[in-house]
N, C-alpha and C positions, 0 to 999 in steps of 0.2 A: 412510809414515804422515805426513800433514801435523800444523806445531804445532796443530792446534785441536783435533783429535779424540786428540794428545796430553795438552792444556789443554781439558778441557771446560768449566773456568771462566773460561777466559780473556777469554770479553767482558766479565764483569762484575768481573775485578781491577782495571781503573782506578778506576771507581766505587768498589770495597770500600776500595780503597789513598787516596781523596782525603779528607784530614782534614778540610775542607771539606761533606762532605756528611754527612748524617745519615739519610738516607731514600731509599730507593733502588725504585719502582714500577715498573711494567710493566702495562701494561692492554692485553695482546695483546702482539704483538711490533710491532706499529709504533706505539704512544703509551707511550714512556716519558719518564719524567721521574723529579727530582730533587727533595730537599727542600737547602735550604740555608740556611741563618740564618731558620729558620722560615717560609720564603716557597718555594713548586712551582716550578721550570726545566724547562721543555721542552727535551730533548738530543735527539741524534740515535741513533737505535736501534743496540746493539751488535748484533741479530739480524737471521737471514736471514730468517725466517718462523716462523710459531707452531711449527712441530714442531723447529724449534732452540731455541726460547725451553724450552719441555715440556725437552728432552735437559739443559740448562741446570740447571735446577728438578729433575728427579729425580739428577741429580748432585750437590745442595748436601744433600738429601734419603738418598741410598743410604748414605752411610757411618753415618747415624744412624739408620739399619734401620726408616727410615719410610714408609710405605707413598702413593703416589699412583697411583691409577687410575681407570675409571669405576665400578669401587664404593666406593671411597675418594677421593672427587672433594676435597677438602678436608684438610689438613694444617698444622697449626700446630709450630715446632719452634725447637729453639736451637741456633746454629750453636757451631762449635769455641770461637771466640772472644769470646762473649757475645751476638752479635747475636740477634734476634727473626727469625724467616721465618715467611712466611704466604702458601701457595699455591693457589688454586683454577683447578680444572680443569672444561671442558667436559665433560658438560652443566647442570652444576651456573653457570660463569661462560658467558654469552652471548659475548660479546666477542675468548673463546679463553683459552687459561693467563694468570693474573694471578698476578702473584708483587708481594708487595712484603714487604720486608728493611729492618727498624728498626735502625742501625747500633748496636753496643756503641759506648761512647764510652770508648778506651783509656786517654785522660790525662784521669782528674776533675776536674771542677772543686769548688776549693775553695771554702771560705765568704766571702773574700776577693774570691774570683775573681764569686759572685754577687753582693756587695754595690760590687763596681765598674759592676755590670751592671743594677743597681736593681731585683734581684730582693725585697728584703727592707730592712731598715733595720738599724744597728746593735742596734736598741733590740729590735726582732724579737728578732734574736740570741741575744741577752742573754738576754731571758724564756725562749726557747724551751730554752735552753742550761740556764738554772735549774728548768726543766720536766721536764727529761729527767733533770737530777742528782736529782730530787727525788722522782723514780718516779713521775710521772703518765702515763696510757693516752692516745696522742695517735694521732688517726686524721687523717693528710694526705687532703685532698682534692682533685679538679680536674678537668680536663676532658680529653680524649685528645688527648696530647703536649703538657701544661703541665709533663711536666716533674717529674710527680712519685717514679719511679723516683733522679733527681736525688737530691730535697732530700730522699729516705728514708735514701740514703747520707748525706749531711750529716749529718740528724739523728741518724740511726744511730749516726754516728763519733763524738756526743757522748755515748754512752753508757760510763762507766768503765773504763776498761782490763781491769782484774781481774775482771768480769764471764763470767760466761759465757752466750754470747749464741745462741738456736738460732734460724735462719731458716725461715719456710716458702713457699716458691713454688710456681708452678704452672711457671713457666721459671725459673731460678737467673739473676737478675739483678744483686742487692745484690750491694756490694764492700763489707764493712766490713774495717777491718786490725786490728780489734783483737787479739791473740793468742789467744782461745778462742773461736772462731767457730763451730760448725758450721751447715750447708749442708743443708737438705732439702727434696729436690725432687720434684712430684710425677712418675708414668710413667702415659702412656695404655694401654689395652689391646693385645695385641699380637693379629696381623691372626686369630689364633683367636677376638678377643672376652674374652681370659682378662690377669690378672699388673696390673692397672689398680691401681695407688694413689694415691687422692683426697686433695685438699689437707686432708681434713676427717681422715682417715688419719692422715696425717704430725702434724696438732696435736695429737690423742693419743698420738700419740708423743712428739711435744715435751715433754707436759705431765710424761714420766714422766722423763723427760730431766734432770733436776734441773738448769730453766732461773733460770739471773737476770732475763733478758728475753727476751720472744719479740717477735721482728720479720715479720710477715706481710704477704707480698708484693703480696698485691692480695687485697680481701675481693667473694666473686662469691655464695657459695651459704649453705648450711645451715653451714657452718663459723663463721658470724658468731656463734648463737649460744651455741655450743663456748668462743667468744673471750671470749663477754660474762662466760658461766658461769665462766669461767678468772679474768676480772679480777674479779669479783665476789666468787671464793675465792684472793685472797692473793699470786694472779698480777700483782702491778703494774706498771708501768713499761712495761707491752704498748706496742708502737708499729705499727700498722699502715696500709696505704694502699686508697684505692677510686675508682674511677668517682662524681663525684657534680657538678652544676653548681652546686651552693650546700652553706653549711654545714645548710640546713634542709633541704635534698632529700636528704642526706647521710644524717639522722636518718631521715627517711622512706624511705630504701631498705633499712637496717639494719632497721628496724622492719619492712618488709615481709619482709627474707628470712629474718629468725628468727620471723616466724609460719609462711613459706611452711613453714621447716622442723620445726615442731611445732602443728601445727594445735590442738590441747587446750590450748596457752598461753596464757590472757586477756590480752587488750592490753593492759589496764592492767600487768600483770606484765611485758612486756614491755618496755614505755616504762620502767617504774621500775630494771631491767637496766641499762638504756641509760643511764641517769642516774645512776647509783651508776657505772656499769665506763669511765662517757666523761670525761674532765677537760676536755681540748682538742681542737678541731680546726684544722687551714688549709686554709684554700683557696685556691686559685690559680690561674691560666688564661694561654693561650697568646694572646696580646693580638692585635689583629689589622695591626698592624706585626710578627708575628712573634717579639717579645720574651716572655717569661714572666715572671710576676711572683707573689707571694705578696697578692692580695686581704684577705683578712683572718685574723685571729688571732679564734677565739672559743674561750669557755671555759662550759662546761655547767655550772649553777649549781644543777640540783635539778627540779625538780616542781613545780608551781603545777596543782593539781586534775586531770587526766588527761592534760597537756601537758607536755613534757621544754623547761626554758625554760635560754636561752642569754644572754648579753651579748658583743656585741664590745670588745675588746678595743683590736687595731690592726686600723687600713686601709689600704688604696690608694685616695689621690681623685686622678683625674684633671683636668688644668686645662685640656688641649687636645692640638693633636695640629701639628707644626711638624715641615715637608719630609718627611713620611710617618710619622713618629716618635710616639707615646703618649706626651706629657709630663704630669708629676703629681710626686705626694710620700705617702710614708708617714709614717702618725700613728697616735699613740694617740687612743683615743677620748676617754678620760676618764674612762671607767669602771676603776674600781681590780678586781684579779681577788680572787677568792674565796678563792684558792689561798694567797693568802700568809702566812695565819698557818700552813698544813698547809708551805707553805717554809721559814717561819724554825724550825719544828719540826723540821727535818731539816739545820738551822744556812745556811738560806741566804737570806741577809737582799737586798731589792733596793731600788734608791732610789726614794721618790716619785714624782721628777720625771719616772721613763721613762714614767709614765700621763700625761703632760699632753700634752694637745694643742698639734700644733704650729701 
């Protein structure tokens, strides 16, 4: 018996093992590539041919009793070590087995570690850091692979030690270290069709959970408005993350999926949810040098006649772009937030000067 069919993951343990890469494709078995400092590398294919790439893929797949075949041409799943996979199969992918594999990132980066990296401002920080002591509902936003799985752990880790904090995912991603953690993850149907529980599931179970905070891993469906209804009854300090390309598209897709999920709800009741259970959002994007950055800080201020109105707070302005690089600066706007008499109420006073512009 040769090493390889001893190792059936052996082509892709360089890959998995180089701390370097972060994203690992396959578009057939002869165009793979690599993600790396936010930017695609074309490498040299570790496979012989698509039915070794397939052997590959149902290998990373079979210990976690998931299922790939041509009735089940598609599989999303989480590996041992945190990683994301995501494989499609012929004749569902034209092209042949597509595999690509979101790296877990072992050693987190700190808040330190982003603010050498021009992810955020000190002054970010700060607020963000007094937002989170102070139990307001912040929903991170951004765009796919800005990075926001990141700064949920960040913002996550500023939530009080002594809390107890229950997570819900659809893949268990968050790391938080606080010592009362729990973990709740959903499970797809098993190949009967039967045993499936929904992220929307698990938040009712949270809710009875006697949580301090619930941390929700990515907002997709009918569970949004579960969340709203939660912070709306006493649940505060929610922190959740979603798909969204602006802080107002953000609004507009919440407001779609908690209509989609109770059709009898008038908009206006819906918007006015949104406005009461929302304090803060970020948003942030994957630049196109590859960097990620935090766009802006906005803070939901109320209602203005059938519209959920916002203020920014901070931004990223950009000045130019030097040897391929995004150069800029974060600022405050100017605009003072809402939030700070409901701060110093909870004894957390901040200075003036972090609203001024720079």
């Amino acid at each position: 018996m040769n090493a390889e069919s001893t190792h059936p993951l052996a082509p892709l343990e360089p890959l998995l093992s180089d701390p370097g890469i972060s994203e690992i494709l396959a578009d057939g078995a002869a165009k793979v590539y690599v993600e790396r400092q936010g930017k695609l590398e074309d490498i040299p294919s570790p496979f012989r041919d698509d039915d070794h790439l397939l052997q590959v893929i149902q290998a990373l797949i079979e210990p976690l009793g998931r299922k790939l075949d041509e009735s089940a041409p598609i599989v999303s799943a989480r590996l041992a070590d945190g990683s994301r996979l995501q494989a499609v199969i012929p004749p569902v992918s034209v092209v042949g087995p597509s595999l690509t594999i979101r790296k877990f990132i072992n050693v987190p980066l700190s808040v330190q570690d982003t603010l050498r990296f021009g992810v955020w401002s000190e002054e970010m920080v700060a607020f963000i850091r007094a937002c989170v002591r102070g139990r307001m509902n912040i929903v991170l936003v951004g765009n796919a692979g800005s990075g926001k799985t990141t700064m949920a752990n960040l913002i996550g880790g500023m939530i009080p030690a002594q809390e107890r904090i229950i997570t819900v995912e659809i893949a268990s991603e968050l790391r938080l270290h606080q010592p009362r953690v729990v973990i709740l993850e959903s499970r797809p149907p098993n190949v009967e069709g039967k045993g499936e529980v929904t992220v929307r599931d698990l938040l009712f179970a949270a809710l009875r959970m006697r949580p301090d905070r619930i941390v929700f891993g990515e907002l997709r469906g009918a569970e949004v408005l579960d969340l709203l209804e939660a912070a709306n009854t006493g649940h505060d300090g929610t922190l959740a993350t979603m798909h969204a390309t602006s802080p107002r598209d953000a609004l507009n897709r919440i407001e779609m999926m908690a209509t989609y999920s109770d059709f009898s709800l008038p908009l206006l009741t819906v918007r006015q949810m949104m406005a009461s259970a929302i304090d803060l959002i970020t948003y942030q994007e994957r630049m196109r040098d590859g960097s990620r950055k935090m766009i802006k800080v906005v803070e939901v201020v109320g209602m203005q006649g059938d519209r959920v109105m916002t203020q920014d707070l901070f931004e990223f302005r950009q000045t130019g772009v030097q040897e391929g690089r995004i150069t800029g600066y974060h600022t405050a706007t100017g605009s003072i937030p809402r939030c700070l008499d409901r701060l110093a109420a909870a004894g957390i006073e901040l200075p003036m000067d972090m609203f001024r512009p720079k």
